[in-house]
C-alpha atoms as one frame of an Amber mdcrd trajectory, in Angstrom:
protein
   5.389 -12.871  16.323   4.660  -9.819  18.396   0.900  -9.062  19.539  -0.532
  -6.174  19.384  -3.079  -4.570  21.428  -5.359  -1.438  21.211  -2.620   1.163
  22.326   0.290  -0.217  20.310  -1.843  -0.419  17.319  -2.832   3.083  17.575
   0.557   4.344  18.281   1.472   2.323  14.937  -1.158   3.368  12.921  -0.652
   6.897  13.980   3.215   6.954  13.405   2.488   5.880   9.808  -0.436   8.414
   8.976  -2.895   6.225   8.946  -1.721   4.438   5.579   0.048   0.749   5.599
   1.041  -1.684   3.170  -0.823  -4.691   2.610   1.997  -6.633   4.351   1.336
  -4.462   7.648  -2.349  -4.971   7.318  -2.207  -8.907   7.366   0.146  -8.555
  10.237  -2.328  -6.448  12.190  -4.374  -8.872  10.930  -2.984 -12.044  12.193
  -1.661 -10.432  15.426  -3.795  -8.127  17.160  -6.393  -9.985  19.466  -8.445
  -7.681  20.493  -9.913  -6.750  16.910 -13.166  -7.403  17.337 -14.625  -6.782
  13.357 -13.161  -4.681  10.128 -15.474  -3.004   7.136 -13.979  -2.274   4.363
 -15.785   1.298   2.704 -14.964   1.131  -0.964 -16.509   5.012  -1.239 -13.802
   6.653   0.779 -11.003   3.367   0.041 -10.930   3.362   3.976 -10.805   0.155
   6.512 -12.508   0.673   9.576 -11.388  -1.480  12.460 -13.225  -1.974  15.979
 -11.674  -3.548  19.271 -13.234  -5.582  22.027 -12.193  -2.691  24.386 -14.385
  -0.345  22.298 -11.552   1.352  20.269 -12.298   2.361  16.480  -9.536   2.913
  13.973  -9.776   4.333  10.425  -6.607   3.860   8.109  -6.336   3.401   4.423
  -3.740   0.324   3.032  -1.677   0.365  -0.084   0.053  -2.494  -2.125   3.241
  -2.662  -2.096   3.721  -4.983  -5.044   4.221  -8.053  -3.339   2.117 -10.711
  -1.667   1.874 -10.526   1.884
C-alpha cells in the first residue's frame, strides 16, 4: 500500500477532476497520513479535506457500484 502525501494527493485529485469513486476515496482514506479532518457538505454533495501541512482539498466522490 502506497502513501500518499499532500502533493501526490493533489496531483491525483487534480488529474481526475476532482471526482473519485468510492473505492479511491477509502484508499485516500486509509493511506494518506497527513489528513488531518474531512466534512462532508450534503448542500453542494462536496467532501472537504484538510492536511496537517495546512492544505485544503474539495472533490466530489461517486459510487461505482461496488463496495470498497
Amino acid at each position: 500500500m502506497m502513501l500518499l502525501y499532500s502533493w501526490e494527493l493533489e496531483n491525483y485529485l487534480s488529474s481526475k477532476n476532482n471526482t473519485i469513486s468510492n473505492k479511491e476515496y477509502k484508499y485516500i482514506c486509509d493511506t494518506c497520513p497527513q489528513i488531518d479532518h474531512i466534512k462532508y457538505n450534503a448542500f453542494d454533495n462536496r467532501f472537504d479535506v484538510w492536511t496537517k501541512d495546512g492544505k485544503h482539498f474539495e472533490f466530489q466522490v461517486y459510487y461505482d457500484g461496488e463496495k470498497g
